[in-house]
C-alpha positions in Angstrom: 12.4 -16.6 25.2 15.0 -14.6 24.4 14.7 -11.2 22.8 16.9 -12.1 19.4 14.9 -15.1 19.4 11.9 -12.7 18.9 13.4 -10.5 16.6 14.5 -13.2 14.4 11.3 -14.8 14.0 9.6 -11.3 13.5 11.7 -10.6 10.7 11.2 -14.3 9.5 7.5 -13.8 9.9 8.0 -10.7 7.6 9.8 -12.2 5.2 7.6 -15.6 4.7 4.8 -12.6 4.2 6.5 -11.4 1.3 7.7 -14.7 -0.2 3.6 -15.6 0.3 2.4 -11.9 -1.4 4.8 -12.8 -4.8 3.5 -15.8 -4.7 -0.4 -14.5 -5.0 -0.9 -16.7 -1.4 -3.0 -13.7 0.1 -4.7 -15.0 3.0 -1.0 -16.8 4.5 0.5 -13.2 3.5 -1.9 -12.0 5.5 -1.4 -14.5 8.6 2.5 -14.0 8.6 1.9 -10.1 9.0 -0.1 -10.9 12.0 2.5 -13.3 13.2 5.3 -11.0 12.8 3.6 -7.8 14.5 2.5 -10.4 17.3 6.2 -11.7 17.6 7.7 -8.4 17.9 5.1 -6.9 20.7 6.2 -10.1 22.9 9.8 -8.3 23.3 10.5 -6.7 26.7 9.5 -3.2 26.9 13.4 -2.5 27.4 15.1 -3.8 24.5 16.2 -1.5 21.6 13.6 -2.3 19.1 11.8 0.1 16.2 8.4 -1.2 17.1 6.1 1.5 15.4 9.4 0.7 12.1 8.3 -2.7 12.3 4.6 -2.4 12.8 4.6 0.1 9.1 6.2 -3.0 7.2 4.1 -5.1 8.7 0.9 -3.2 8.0 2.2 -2.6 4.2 2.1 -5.8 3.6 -1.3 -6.9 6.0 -2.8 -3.8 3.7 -1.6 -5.6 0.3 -3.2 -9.1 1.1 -6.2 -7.8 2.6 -6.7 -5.3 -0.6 -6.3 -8.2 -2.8 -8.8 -10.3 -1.0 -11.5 -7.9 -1.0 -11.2 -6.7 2.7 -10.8 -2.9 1.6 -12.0 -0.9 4.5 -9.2 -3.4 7.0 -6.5 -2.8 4.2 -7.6 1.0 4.0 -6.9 1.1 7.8 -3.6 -0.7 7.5 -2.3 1.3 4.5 -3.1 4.2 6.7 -1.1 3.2 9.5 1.6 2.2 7.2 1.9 5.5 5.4 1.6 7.7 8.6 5.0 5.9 9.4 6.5 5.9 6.1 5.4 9.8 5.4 6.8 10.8 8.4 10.1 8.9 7.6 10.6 10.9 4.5 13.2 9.1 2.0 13.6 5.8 3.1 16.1 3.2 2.1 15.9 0.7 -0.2 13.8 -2.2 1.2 11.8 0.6 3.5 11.1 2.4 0.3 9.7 -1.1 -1.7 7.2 -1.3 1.0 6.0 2.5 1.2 5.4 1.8 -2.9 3.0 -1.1 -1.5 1.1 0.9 1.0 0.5 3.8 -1.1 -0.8 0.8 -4.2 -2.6 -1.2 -1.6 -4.5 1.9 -0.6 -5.2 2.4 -4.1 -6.6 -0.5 -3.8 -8.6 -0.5 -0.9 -10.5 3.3 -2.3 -11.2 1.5 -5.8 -13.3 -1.3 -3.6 -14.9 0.8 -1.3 -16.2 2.8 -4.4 -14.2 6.0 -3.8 -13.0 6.1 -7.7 -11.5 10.1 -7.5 -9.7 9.4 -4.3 -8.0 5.8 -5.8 -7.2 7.6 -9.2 -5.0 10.2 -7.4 -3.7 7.2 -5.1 -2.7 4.7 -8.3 -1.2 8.2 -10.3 1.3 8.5 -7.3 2.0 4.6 -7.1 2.8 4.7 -10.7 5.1 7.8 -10.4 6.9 6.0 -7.3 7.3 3.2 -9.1 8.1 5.1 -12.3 11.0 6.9 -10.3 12.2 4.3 -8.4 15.7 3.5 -8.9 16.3 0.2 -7.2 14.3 -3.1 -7.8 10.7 -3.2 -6.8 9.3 -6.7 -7.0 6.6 -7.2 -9.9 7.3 -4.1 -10.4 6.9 -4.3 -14.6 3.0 -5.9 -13.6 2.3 -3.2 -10.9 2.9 -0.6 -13.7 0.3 -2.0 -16.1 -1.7 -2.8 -13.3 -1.6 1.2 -12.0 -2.0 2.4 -16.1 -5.2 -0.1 -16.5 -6.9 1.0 -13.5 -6.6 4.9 -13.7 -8.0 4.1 -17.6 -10.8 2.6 -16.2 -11.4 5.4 -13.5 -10.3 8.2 -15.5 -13.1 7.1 -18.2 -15.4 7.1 -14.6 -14.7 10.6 -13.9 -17.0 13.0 -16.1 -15.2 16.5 -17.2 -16.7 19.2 -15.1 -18.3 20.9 -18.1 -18.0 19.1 -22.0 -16.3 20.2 -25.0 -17.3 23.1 -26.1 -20.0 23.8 -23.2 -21.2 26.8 -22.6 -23.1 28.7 -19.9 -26.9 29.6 -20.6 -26.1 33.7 -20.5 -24.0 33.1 -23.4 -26.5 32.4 -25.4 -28.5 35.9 -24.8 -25.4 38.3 -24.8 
């Protein structure tokens, strides 16, 4: 086979994995992420090819599904992955910077289901201020939002205030 040949059906792989997350089909979303990252390592070591590029949209997308099936610690560790990429990268383009929103939401994701409320609240308020500041069109992005707002409700109201309204310490009292 030859090396476009692979290319081409990575980045077909990719997109079917897209199409398939829109479409709420998580566990084929999931399946064409594999396919794609298994496609692309099947190039010859030789050819001119962003491998660790293509792995980070790849695992964005692998982290999505497997958050939304309830496989949170795999979709933790493929967020991760994703994110050391995308961080790194710094501003990204437009497509590359659709997919860095996702990775940082689907680890949102994944802390909420492993129980890990504080650390998912501070991952869904910087989802919804990507998403909130993003200039170009983010798919779903309208039900992402609400999704992002309704969640850190829910774990905001979670978190207790370190000390109540109008606490004060016992040596108050006695001075």
């Amino acid at each position: 086979m030859k090396p476009l040949r692979e290319v081409a059906e990575s980045y077909m792989a990719l997109a079917d994995a897209q199409r398939q997350l829109l479409e709420g089909a998580y566990e084929a979303a999931a399946a064409s992420c594999r396919k794609a990252m298994d496609s692309s390592r099947r190039m010859p070591p030789e050819e001119a090819f962003d491998h660790a590029g293509f792995d980070a949209f790849c695992h964005a997308g692998l982290a999505e599904a497997l958050a939304r099936l309830g496989s949170n610690e795999a979709a933790l560790h493929s967020a991760d992955l994703a994110l050391n990429y995308f961080n790194r990268r710094g501003e990204l383009n437009q497509d590359e910077g659709k997919l860095w929103i996702m990775a940082v939401f689907s680890r949102a994701l994944a802390l909420d289901g492993l129980g890990r409320g504080a650390d998912a609240l501070k991952e869904f308020r910087k989802a919804s201020e990507m998403l909130a500041e993003r200039k170009g069109e983010t798919p779903a992005r309208e039900a992402l939002l609400a999704e992002a707002a309704g969640r850190i409700d829910a774990l905001g109201s979670l978190a207790k205030p370190e000390k109540p309204a109008g606490y004060r310490a016992w040596w108050e009292f006695w001075s």
